[in-house]
mmCIF file as gemmi writes it, N, C-alpha and C atoms, coordinates in Angstrom:
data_model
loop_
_atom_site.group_PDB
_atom_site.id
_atom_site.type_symbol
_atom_site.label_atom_id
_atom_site.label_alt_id
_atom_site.label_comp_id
_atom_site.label_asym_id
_atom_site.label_entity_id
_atom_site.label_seq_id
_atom_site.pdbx_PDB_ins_code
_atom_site.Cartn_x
_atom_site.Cartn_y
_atom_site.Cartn_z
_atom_site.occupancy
_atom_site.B_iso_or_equiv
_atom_site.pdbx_formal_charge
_atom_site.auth_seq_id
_atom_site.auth_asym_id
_atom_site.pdbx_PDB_model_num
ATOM 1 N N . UNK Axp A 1 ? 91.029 82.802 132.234 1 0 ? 1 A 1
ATOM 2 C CA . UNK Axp A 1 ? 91.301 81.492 131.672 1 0 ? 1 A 1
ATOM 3 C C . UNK Axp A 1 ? 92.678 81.006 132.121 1 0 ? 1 A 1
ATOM 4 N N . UNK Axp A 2 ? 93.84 81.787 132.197 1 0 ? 2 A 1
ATOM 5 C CA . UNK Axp A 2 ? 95.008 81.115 132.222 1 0 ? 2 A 1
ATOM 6 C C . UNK Axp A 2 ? 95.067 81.215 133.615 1 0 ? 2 A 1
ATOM 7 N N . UNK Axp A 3 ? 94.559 82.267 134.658 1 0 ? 3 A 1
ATOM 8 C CA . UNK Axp A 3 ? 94.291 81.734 136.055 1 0 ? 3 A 1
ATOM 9 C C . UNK Axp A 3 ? 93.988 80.382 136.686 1 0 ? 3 A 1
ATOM 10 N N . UNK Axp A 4 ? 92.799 80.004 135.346 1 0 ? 4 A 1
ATOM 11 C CA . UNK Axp A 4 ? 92.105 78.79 136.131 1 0 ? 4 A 1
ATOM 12 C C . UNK Axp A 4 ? 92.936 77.447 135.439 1 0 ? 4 A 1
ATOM 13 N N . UNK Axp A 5 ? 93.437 77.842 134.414 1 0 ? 5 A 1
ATOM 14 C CA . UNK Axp A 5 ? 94.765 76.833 134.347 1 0 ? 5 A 1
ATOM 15 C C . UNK Axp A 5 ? 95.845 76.566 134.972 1 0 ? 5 A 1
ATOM 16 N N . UNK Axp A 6 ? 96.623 77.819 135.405 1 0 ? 6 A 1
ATOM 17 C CA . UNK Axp A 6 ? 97.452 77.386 136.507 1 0 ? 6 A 1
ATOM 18 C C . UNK Axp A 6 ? 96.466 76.802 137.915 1 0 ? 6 A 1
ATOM 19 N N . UNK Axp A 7 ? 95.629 77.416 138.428 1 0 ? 7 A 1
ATOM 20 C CA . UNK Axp A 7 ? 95.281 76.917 139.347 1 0 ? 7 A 1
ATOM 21 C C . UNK Axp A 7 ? 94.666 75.23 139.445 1 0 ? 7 A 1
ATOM 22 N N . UNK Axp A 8 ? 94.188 74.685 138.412 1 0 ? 8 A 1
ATOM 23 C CA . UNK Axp A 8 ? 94.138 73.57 138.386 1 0 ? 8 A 1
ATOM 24 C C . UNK Axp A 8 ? 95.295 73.088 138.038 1 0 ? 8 A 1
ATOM 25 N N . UNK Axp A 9 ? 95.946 73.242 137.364 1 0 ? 9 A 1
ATOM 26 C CA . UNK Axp A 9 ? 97.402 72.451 136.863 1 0 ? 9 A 1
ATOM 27 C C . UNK Axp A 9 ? 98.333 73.039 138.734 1 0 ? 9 A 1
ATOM 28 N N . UNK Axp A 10 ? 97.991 73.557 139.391 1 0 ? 10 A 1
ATOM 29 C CA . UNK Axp A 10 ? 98.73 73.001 140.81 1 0 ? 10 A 1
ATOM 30 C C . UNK Axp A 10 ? 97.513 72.445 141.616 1 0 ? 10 A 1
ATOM 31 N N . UNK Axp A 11 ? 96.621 71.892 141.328 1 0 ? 11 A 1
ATOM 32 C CA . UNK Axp A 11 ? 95.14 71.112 142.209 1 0 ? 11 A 1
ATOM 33 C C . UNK Axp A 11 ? 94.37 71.79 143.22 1 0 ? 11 A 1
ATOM 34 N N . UNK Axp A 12 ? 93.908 73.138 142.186 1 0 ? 12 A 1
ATOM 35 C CA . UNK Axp A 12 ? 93.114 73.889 143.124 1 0 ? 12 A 1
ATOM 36 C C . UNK Axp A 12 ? 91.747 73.944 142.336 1 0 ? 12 A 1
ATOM 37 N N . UNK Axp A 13 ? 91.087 73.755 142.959 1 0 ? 13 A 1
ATOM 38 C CA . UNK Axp A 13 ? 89.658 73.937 142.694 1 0 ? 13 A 1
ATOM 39 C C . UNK Axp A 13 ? 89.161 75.561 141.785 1 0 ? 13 A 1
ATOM 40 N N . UNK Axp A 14 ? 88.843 75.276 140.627 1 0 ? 14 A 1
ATOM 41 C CA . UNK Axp A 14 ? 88.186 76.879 140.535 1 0 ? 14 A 1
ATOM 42 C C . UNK Axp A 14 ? 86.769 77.068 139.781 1 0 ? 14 A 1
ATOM 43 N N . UNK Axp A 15 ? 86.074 77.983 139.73 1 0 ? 15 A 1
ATOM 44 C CA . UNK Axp A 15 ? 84.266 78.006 139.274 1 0 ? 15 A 1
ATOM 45 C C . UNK Axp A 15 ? 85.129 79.317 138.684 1 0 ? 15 A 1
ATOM 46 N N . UNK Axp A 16 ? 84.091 79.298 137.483 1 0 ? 16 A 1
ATOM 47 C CA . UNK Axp A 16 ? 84.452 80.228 136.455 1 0 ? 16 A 1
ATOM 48 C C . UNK Axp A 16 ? 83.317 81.352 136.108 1 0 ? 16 A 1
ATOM 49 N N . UNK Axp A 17 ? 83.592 82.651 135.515 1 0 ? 17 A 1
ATOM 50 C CA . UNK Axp A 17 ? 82.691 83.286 134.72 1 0 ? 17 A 1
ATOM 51 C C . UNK Axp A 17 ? 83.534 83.057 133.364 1 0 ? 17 A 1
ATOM 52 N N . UNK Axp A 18 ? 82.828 82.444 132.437 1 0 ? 18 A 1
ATOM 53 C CA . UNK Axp A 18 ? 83.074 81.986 130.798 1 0 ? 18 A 1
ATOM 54 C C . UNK Axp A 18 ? 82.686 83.22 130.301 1 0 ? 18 A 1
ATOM 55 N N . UNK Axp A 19 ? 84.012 83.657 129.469 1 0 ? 19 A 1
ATOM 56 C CA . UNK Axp A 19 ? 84.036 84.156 128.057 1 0 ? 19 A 1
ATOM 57 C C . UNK Axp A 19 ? 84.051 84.05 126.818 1 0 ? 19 A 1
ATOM 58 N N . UNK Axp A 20 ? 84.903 82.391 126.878 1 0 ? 20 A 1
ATOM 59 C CA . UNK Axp A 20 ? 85.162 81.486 125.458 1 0 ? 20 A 1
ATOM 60 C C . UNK Axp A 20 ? 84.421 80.133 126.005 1 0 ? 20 A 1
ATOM 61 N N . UNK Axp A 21 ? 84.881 79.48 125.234 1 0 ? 21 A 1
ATOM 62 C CA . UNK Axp A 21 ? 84.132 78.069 125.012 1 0 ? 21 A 1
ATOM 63 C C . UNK Axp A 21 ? 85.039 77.293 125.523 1 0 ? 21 A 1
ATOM 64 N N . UNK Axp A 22 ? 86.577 77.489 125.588 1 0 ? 22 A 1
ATOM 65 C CA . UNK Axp A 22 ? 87.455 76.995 126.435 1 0 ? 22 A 1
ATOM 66 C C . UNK Axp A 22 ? 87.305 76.548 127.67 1 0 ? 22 A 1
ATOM 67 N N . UNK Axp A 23 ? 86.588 76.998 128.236 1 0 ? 23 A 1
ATOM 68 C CA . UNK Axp A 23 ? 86.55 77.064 129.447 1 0 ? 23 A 1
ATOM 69 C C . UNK Axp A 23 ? 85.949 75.485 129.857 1 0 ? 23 A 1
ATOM 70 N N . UNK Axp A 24 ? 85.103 75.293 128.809 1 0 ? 24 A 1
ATOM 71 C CA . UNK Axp A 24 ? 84.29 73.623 129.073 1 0 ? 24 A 1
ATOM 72 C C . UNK Axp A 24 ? 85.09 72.195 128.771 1 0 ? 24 A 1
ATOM 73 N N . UNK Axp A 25 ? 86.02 72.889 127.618 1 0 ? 25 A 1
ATOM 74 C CA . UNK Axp A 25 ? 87.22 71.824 127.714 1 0 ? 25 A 1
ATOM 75 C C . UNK Axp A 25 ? 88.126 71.694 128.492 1 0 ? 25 A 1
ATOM 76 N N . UNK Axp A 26 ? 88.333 72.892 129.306 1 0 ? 26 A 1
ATOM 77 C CA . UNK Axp A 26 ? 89.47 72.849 130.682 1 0 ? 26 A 1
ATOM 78 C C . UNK Axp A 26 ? 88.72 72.032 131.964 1 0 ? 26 A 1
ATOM 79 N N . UNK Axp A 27 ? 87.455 72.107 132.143 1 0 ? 27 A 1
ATOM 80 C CA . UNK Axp A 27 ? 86.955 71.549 132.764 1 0 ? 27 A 1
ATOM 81 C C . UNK Axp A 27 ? 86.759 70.316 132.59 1 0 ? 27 A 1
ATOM 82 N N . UNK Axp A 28 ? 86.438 69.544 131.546 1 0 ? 28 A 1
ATOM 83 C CA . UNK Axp A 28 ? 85.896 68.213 130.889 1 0 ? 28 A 1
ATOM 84 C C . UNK Axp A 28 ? 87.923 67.628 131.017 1 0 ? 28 A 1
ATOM 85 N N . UNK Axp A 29 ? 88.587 68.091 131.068 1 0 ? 29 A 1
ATOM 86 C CA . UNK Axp A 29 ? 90.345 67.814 130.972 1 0 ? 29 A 1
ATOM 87 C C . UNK Axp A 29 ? 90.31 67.221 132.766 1 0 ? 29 A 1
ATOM 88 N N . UNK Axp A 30 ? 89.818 68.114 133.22 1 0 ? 30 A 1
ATOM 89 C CA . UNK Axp A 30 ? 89.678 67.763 134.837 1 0 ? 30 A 1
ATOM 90 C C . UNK Axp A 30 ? 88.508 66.781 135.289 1 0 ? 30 A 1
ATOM 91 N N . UNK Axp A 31 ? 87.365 66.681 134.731 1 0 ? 31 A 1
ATOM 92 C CA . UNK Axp A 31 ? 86.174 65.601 134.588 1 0 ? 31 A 1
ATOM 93 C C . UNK Axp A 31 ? 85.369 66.516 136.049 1 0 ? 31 A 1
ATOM 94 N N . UNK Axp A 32 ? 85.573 68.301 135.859 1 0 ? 32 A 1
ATOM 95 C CA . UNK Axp A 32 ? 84.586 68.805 136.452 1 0 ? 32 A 1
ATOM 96 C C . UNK Axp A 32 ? 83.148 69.227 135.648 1 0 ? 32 A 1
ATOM 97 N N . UNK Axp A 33 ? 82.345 69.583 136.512 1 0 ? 33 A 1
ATOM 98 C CA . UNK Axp A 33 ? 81.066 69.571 135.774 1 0 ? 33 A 1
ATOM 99 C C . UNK Axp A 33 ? 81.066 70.974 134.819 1 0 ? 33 A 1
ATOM 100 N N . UNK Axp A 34 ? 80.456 71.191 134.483 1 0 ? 34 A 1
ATOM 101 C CA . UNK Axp A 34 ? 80.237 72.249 133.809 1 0 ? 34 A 1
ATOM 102 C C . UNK Axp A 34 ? 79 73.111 134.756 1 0 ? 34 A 1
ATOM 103 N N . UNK Axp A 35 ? 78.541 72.901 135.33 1 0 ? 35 A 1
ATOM 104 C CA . UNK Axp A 35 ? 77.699 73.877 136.301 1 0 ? 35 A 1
ATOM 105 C C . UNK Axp A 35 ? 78.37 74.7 137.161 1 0 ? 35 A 1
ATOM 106 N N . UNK Axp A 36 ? 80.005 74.533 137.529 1 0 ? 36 A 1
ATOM 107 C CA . UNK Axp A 36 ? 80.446 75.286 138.183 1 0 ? 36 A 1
ATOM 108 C C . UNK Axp A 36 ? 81.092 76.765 137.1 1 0 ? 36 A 1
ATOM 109 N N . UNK Axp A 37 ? 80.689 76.91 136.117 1 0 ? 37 A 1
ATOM 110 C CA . UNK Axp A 37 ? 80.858 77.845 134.922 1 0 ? 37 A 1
ATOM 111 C C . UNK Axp A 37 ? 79.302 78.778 134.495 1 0 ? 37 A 1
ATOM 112 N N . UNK Axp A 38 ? 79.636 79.918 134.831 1 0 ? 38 A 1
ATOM 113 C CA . UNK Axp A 38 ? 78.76 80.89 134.461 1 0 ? 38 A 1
ATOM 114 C C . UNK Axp A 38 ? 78.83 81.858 133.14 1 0 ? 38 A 1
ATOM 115 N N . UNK Axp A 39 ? 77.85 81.73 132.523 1 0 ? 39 A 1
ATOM 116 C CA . UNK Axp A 39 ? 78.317 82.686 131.586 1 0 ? 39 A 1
ATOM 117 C C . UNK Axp A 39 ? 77.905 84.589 131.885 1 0 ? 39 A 1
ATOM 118 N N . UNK Axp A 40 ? 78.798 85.606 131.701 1 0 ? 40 A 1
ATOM 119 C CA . UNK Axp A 40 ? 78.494 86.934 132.274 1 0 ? 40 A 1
ATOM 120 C C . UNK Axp A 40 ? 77.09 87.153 132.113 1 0 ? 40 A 1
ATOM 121 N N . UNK Axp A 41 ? 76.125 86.945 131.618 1 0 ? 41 A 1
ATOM 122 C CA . UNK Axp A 41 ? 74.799 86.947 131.648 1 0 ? 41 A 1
ATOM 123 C C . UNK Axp A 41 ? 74.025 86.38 133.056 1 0 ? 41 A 1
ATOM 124 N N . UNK Axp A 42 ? 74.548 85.29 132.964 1 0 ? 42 A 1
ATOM 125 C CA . UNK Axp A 42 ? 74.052 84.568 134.49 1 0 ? 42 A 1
ATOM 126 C C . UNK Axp A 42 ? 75.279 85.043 136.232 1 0 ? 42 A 1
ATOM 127 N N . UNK Axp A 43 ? 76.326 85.362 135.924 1 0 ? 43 A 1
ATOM 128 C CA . UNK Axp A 43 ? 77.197 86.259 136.874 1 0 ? 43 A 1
ATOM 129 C C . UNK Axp A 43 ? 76.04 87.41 137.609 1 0 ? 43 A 1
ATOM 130 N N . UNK Axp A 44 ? 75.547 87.705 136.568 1 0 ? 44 A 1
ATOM 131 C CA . UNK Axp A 44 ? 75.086 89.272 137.674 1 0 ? 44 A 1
ATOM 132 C C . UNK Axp A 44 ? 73.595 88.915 138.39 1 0 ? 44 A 1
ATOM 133 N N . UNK Axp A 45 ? 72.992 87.628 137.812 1 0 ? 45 A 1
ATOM 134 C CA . UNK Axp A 45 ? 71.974 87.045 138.364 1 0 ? 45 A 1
ATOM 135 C C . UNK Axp A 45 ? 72.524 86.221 139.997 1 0 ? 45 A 1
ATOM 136 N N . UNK Axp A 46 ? 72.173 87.516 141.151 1 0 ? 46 A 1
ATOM 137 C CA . UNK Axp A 46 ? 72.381 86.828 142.469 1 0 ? 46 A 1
ATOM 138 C C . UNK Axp A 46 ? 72.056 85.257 142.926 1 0 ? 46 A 1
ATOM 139 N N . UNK Axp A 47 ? 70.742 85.024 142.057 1 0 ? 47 A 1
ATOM 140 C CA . UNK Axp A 47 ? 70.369 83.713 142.318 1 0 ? 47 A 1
ATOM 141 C C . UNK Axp A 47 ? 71.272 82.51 141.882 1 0 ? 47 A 1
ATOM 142 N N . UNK Axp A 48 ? 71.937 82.459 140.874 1 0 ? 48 A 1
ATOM 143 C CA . UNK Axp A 48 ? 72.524 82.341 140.246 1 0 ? 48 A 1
ATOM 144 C C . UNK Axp A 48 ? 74.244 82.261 140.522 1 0 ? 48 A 1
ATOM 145 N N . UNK Axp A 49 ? 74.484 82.737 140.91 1 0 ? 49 A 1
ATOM 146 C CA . UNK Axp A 49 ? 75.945 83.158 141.552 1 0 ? 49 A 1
ATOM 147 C C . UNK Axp A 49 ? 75.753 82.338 142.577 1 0 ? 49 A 1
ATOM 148 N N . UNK Axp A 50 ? 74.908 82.41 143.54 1 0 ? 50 A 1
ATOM 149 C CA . UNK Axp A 50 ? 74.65 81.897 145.409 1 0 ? 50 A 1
ATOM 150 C C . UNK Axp A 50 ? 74.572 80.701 144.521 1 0 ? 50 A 1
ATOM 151 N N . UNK Axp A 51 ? 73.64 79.961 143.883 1 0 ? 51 A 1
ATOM 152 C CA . UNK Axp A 51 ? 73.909 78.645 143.763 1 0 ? 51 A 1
ATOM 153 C C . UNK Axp A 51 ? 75.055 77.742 143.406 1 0 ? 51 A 1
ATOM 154 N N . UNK Axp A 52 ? 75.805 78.738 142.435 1 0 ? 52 A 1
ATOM 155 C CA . UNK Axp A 52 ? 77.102 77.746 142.117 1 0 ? 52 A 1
ATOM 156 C C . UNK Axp A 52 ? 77.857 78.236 143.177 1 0 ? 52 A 1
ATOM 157 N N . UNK Axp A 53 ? 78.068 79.171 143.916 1 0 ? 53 A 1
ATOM 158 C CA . UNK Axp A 53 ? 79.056 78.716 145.11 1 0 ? 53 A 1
ATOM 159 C C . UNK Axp A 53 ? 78.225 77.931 145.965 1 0 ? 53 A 1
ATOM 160 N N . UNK Axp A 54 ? 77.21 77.654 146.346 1 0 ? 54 A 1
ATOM 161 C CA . UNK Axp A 54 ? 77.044 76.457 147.235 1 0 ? 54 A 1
ATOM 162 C C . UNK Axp A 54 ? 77.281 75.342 146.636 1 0 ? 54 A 1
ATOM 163 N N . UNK Axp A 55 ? 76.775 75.278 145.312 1 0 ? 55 A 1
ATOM 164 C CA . UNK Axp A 55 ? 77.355 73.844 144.975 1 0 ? 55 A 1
ATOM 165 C C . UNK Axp A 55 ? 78.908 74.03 145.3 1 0 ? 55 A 1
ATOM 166 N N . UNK Axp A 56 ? 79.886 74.507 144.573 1 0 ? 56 A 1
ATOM 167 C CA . UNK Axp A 56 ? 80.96 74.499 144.988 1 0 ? 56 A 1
ATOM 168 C C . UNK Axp A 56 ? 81.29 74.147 146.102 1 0 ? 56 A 1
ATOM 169 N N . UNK Axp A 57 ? 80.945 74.969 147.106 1 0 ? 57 A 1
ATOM 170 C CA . UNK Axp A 57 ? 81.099 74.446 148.841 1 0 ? 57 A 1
ATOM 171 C C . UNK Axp A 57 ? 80.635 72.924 148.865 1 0 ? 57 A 1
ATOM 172 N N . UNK Axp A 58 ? 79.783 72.696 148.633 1 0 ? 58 A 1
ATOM 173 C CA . UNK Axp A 58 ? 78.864 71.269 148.836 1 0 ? 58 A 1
ATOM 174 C C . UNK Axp A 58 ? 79.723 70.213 148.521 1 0 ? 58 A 1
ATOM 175 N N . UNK Axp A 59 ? 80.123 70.64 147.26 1 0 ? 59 A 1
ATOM 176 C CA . UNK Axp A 59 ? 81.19 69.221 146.303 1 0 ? 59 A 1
ATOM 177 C C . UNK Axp A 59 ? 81.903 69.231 146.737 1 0 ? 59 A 1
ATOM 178 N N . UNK Axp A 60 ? 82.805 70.16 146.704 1 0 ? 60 A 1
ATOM 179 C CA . UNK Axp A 60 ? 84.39 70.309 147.214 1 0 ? 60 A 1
ATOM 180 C C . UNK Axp A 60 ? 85.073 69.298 147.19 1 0 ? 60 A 1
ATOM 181 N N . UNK Axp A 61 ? 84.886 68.201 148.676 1 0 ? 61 A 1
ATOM 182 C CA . UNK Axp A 61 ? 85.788 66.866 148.448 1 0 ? 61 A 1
ATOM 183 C C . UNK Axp A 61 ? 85.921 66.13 146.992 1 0 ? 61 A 1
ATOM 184 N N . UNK Axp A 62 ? 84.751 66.377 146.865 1 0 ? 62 A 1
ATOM 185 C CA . UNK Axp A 62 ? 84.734 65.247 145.327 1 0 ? 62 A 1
ATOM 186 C C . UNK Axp A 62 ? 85.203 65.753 144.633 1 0 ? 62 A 1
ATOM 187 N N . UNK Axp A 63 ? 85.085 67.589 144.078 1 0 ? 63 A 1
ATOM 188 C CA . UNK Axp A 63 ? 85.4 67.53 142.885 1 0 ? 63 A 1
ATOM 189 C C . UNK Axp A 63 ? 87.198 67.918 143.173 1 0 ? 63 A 1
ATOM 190 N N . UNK Axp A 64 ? 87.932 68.332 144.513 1 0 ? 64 A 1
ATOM 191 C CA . UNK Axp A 64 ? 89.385 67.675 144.807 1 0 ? 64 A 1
ATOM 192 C C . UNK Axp A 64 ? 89.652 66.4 144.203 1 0 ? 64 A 1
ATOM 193 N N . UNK Axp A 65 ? 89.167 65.589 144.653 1 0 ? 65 A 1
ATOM 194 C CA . UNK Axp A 65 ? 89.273 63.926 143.993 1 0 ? 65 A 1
ATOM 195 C C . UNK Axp A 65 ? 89.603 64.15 142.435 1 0 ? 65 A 1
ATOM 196 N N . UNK Axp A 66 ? 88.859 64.616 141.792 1 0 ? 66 A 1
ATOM 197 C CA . UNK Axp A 66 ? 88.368 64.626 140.263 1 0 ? 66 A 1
ATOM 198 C C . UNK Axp A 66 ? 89.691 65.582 140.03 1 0 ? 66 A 1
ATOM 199 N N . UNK Axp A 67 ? 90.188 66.274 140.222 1 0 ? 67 A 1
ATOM 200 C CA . UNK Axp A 67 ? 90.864 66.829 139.934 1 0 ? 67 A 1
ATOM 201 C C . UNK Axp A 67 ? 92.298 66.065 140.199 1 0 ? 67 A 1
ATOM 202 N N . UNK Axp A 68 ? 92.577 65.486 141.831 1 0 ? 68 A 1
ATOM 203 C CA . UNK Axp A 68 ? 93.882 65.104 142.128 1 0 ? 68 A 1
ATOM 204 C C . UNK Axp A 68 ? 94.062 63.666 140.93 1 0 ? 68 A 1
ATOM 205 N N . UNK Axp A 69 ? 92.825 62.794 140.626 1 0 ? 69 A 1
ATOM 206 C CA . UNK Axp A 69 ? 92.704 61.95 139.55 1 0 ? 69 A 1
ATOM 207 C C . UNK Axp A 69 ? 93.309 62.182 137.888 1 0 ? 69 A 1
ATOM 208 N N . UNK Axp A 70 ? 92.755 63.222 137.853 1 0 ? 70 A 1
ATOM 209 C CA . UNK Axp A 70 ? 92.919 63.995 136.376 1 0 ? 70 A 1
ATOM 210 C C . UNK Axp A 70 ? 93.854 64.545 135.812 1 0 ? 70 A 1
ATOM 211 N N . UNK Axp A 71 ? 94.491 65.333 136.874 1 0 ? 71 A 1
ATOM 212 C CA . UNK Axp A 71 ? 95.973 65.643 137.08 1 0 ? 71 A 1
ATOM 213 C C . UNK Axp A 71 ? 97.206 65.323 136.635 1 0 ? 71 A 1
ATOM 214 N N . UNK Axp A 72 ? 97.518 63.61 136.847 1 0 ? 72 A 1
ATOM 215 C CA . UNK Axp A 72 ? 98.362 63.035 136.614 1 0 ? 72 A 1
ATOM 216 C C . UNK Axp A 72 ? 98.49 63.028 135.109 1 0 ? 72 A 1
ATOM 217 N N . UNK Axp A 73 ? 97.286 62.639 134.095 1 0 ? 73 A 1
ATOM 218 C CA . UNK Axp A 73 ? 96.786 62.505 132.85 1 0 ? 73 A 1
ATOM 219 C C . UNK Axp A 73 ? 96.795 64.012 132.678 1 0 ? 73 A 1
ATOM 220 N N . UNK Axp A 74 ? 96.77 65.159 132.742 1 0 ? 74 A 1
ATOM 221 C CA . UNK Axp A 74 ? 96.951 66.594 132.473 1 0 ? 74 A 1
ATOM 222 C C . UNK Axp A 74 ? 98.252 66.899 131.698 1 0 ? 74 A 1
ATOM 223 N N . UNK Axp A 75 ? 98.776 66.831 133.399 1 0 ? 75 A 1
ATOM 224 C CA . UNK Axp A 75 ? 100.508 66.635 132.539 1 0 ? 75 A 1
ATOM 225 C C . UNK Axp A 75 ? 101.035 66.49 132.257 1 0 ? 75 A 1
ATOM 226 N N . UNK Axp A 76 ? 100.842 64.905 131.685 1 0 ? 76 A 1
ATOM 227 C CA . UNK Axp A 76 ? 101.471 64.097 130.656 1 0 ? 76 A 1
ATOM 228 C C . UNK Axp A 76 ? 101.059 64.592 129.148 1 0 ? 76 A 1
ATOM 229 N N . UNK Axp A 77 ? 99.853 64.909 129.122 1 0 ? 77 A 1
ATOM 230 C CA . UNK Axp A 77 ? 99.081 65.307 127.83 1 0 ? 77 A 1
ATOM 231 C C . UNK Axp A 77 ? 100.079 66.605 127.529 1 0 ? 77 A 1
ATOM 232 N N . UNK Axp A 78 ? 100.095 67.282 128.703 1 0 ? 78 A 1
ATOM 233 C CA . UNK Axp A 78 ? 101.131 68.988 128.526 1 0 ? 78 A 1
ATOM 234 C C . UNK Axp A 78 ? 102.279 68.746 127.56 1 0 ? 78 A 1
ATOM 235 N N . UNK Axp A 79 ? 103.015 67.583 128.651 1 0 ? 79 A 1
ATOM 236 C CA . UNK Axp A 79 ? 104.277 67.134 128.378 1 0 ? 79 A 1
ATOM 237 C C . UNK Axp A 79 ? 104.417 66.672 126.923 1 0 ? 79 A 1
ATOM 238 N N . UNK Axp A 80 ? 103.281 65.87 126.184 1 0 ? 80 A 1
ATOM 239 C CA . UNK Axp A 80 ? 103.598 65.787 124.901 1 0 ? 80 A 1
ATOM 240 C C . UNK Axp A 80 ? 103.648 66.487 123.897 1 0 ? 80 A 1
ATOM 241 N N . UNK Axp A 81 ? 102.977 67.396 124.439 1 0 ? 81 A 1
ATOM 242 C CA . UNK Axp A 81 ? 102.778 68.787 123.316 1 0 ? 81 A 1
ATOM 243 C C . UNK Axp A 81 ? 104.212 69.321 123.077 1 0 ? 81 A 1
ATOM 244 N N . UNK Axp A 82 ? 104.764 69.407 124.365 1 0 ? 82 A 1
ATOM 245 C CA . UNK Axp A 82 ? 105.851 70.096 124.523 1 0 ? 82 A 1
ATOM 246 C C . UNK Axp A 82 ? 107.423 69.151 123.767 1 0 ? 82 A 1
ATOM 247 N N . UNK Axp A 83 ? 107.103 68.299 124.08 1 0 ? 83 A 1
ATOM 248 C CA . UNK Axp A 83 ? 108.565 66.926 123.516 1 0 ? 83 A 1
ATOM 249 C C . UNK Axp A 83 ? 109.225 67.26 122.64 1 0 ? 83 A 1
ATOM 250 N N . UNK Axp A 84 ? 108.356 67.778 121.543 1 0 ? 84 A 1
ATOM 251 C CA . UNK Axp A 84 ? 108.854 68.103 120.288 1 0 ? 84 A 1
ATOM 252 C C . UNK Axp A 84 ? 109.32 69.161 119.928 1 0 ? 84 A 1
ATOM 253 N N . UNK Axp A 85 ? 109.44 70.272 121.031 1 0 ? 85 A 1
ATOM 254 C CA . UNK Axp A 85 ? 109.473 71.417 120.802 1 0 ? 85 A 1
ATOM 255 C C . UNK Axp A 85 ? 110.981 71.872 121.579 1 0 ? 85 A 1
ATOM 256 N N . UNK Axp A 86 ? 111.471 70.737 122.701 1 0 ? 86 A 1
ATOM 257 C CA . UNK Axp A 86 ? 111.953 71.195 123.744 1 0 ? 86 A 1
ATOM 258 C C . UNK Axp A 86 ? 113.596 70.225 123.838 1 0 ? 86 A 1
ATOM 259 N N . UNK Axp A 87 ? 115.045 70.689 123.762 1 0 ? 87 A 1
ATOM 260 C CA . UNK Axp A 87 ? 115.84 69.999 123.748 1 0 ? 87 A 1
ATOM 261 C C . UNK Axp A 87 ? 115.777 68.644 124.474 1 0 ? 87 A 1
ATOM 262 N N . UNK Axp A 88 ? 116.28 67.792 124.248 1 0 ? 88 A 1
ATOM 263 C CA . UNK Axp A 88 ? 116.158 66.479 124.874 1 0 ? 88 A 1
ATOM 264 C C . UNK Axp A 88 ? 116.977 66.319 125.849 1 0 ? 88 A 1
């Protein structure tokens, strides 16, 4: 989880195996789909795995876009959390 937070919070693309439920709000924060998220049940299913990395491969440009878009609105949202917490 906190992998795929830093890695999107610097605009990298990442597909997940889900443990928590978090994982759909980190994504929905970025306006990626939720199909690129597996839960360990569906991980060990080969069929399954091969498809979300092709989708992955497939999207790519777009879901870059969705992300370099989302981004800006990320860390402002960060930033407010933090305001109150942090000398001025």
């Amino acid at each position: 989880m906190h992998l795929a937070i830093a890695s999107l919070g610097m605009g990298m693309l990442v597909a997940a195996f889900t443990y928590q439920d978090k994982f759909f709000g980190l994504f929905d924060h970025f306006g990626l789909p939720h199909s690129l998220l597996l839960s360990l049940a569906e991980a060990v299913s080969s069929d399954a795995l091969a498809d979300v990395l092709s989708r992955f491969i497939a999207e790519l440009p777009a879901l870059r876009g969705s992300i370099g878009m989302a981004l800006p609105h990320v860390k402002e949202a960060s930033m407010r959390n933090l305001r109150g917490l942090l000398p001025a």
